[in-house]
C-alpha positions in Angstrom: 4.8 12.3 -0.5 4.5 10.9 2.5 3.6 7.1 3.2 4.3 6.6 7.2 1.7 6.6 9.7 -1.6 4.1 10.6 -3.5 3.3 7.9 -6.8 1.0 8.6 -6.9 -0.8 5.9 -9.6 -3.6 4.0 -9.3 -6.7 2.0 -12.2 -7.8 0.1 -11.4 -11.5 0.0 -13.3 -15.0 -0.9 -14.1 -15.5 3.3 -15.4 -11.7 3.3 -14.0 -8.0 4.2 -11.1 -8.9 6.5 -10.2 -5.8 8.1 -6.2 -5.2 9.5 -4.1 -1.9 10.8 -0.9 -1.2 9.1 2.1 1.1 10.7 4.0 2.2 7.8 7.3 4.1 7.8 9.2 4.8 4.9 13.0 5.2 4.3 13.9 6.3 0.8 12.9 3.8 -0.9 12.5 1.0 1.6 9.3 0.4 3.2 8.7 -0.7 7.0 6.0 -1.7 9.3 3.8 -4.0 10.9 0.3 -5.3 10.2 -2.3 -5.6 12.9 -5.5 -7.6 12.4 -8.1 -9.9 15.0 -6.2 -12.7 14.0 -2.7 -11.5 15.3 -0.2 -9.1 14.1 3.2 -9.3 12.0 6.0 -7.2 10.3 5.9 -6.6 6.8 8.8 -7.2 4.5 10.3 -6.5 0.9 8.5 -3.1 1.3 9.1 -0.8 -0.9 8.0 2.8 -2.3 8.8 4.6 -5.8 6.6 7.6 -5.4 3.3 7.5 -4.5 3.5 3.7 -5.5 3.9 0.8 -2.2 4.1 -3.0 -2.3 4.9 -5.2 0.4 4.4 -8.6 1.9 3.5 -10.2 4.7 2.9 -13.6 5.9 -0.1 -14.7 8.0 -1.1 -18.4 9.8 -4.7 -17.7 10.3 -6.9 -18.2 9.0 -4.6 -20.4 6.6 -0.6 -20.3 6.5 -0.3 -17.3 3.4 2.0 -15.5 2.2 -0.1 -11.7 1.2 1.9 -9.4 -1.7 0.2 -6.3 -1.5 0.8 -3.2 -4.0 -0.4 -0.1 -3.3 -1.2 4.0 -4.7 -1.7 6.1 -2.2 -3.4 9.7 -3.0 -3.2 12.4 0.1 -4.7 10.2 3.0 -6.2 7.2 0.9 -4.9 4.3 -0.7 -5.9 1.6 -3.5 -4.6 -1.7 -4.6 -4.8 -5.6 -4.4 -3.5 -8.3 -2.4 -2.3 -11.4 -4.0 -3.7 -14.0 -1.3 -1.6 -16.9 -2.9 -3.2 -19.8 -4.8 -6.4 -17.5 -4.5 -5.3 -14.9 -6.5 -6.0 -10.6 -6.1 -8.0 -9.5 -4.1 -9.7 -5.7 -3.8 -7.4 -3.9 -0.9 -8.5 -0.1 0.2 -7.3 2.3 2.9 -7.5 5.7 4.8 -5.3 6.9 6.9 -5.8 7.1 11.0 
């Protein structure tokens, strides 16, 4: 199955929905991209995909300096998981593909 391509994703965290757009490519196992939100944009790393199963992680400064760990299913053009947002613990994460 393929993973690449846009997906607009949304995190249900403590400050509220916090919406961001992923470009995901996939390589075997290794997992690429960049993450696109209102508060700025940056590439994701320690990607990775076994199946239809992703995890990544990326690191934001706004609205606070966090590292995000995000693991993932994805099921034809959808996808379901948490991000860990640090001290705050999982979050709710869905997506569909763009």
């Amino acid at each position: 199955m393929s993973v690449a391509g846009t997906w607009n994703v949304k995190m249900e965290t403590p400050m509220g929905t916090r919406e961001a757009v992923l470009a995901l490519d996939a390589s075997g196992s290794a997992l690429q991209g960049k993450m696109e939100a209102p508060d700025g944009s940056t590439d994701i790393y320690d990607g990775t995909v076994s199946g239809n199963i992703l995890s990544w992680k990326a690191n934001i400064t706004s609205p606070m300096a966090l590292t995000l760990e995000f693991s993932a299913t994805v099921e034809g053009d959808s996808m379901t998981g948490t991000v860990k947002l640090g001290m705050f613990g999982d979050v709710p994460m869905s997506g569909t593909r763009g």
